[in-house]
N, C-alpha and C positions, 0 to 999 in steps of 0.2 A: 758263959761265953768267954774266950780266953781273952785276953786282953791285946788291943790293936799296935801295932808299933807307931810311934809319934806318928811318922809321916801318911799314917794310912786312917788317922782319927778321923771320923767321920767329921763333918762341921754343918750342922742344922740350919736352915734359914727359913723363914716364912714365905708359904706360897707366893705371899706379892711383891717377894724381895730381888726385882727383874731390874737388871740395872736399864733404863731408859734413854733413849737416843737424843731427846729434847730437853734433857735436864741438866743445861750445863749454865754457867755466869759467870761469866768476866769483868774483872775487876780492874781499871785501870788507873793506875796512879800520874795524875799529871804532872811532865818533866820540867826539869826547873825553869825552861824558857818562859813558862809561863808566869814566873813573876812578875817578868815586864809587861804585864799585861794588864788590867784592871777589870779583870773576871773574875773576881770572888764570887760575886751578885750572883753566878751561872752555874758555876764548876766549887761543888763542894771537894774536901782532899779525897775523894778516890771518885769513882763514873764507873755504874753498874750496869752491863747489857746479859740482859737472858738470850743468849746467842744458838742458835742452830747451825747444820751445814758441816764445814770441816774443819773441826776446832782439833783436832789432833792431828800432827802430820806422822807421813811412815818415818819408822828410825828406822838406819841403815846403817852397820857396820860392815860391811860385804867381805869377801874373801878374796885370796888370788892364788894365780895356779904356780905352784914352784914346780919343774923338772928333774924327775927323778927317776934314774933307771929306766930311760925312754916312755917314762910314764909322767904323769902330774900328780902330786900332793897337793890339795887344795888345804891354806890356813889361812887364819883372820889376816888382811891389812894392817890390821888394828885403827884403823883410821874411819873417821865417821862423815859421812858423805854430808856436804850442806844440805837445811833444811829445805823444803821448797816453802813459800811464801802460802800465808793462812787469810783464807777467804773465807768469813761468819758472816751471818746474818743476824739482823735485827729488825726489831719492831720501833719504829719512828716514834717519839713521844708527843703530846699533842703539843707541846710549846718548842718541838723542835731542838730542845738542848742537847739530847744525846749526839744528834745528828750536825749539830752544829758547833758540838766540842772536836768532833773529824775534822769538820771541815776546816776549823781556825787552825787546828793543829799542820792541817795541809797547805794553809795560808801562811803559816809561817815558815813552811819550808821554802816556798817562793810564792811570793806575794802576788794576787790575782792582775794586781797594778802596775808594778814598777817590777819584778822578776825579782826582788832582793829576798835574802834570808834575812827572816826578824824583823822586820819593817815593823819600828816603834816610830812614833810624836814624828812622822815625814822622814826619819832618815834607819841606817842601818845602825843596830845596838852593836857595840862592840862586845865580840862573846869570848873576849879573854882577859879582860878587865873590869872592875866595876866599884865604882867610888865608895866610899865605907868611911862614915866620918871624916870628910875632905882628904882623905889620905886614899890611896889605891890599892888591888891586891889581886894577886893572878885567880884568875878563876879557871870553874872546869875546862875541859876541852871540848869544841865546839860537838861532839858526838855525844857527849855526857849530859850537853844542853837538852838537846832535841830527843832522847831516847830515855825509855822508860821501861818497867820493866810491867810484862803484861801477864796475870793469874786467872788462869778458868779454874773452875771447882764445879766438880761433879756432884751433884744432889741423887740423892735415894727417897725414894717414895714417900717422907715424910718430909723432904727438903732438907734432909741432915746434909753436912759437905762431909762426901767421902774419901772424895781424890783429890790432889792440888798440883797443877799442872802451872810452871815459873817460864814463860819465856821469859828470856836476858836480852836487853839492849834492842827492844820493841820500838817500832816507828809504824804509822801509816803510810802507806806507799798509794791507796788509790779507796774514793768513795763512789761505792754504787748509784747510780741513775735513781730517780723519784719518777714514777707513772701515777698522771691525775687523770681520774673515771669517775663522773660525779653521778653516775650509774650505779656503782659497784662503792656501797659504804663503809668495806672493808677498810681494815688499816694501810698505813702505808709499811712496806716491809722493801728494805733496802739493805746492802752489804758493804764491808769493808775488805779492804785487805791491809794486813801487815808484815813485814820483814822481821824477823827475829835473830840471832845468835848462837844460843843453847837453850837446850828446854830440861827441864829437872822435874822428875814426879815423884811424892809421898804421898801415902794413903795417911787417913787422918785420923780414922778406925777402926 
């Protein structure tokens, strides 16, 4: 048989190598706000959710029409339309942490009590200052406090990660409702949503 040009190489996969709709996991790293805080005990350095629903948003770079010759040339913008906002689902864990790392995180955006951002020990943390061996030093910017960067990764049928999907500059913006049915033993399954920046993907494989 003659030999195939690069681009037309066949590439073999195993009958059960279907990439799957439910095989995704997000990885969140908590933002530095949270060192004012005294959740070690809860929140190890990253927080893993096996998420469903719409974990990838559409990309758009869309086109516009130029006039020409009484006619239109359609070419890029070049410009990429903002993201729309990511609404996953998750499975509740039975001591409540995953679900309670949202919720703090949303507590520190405005506190349930007093309305303030960061509400530490009764009052608000100053988030552009912070003491450092009795002396002072600027710190991030209050966006850089509160914002994190959030990684799904796609698994394959063995739970390899094959995809790696980077939101930039991640926040919670709202936590799903909890429904108690002491009927119905099932888990509890509730959602989030987040705001993001940019998103960057590499295959890993």
């Amino acid at each position: 048989m003659a030999d195939l040009p690069v681009n037309a190489t066949p590439y073999e996969q195993a009958p059960l190598n279907k990439q799957r709709a439910d095989k995704f996991l997000l990885v969140i790293t908590p933002p530095a706000i949270f060192r004012n805080f005294d959740l070690d005990r809860i929140f190890p350095n990253a927080i893993q959710y096996s998420v469903y629903g719409t974990v990838i948003p559409q990309i758009s770079v869309p086109s516009v029409n130029v006039g020409y010759a009484n006619q239109n040339l359609k070419v890029s913008s070049y410009s990429r339309v903002p993201y729309e906002d990511i609404s996953v689902n998750f499975t509740v864990d039975n001591r409540f942490r995953n679900y309670y790392f949202i919720y703090k995180w949303l507590d520190i955006l405005n506190d349930d009590v007093t309305g303030m951002f960061a509400k530490s020990d009764g009052k608000a943390i100053d988030t552009f200052i912070t003491p450092v061996n009795g002396s002072y030093k600027i710190k991030q910017s209050e966006e850089a406090l509160y914002m994190s960067d959030f990684t799904v990764f796609s698994l394959d049928e063995y739970n390899n990660k094959v995809a790696e999907f980077t939101y930039t500059k991640a926040f919670p913006i709202s936590l799903g409702s909890l429904t108690a049915n002491y009927r119905d033993p099932s888990l509890y399954d509730t959602t989030f949503t987040f705001s993001f920046s940019q998103l960057y993907m590499k295959l890993l494989i």
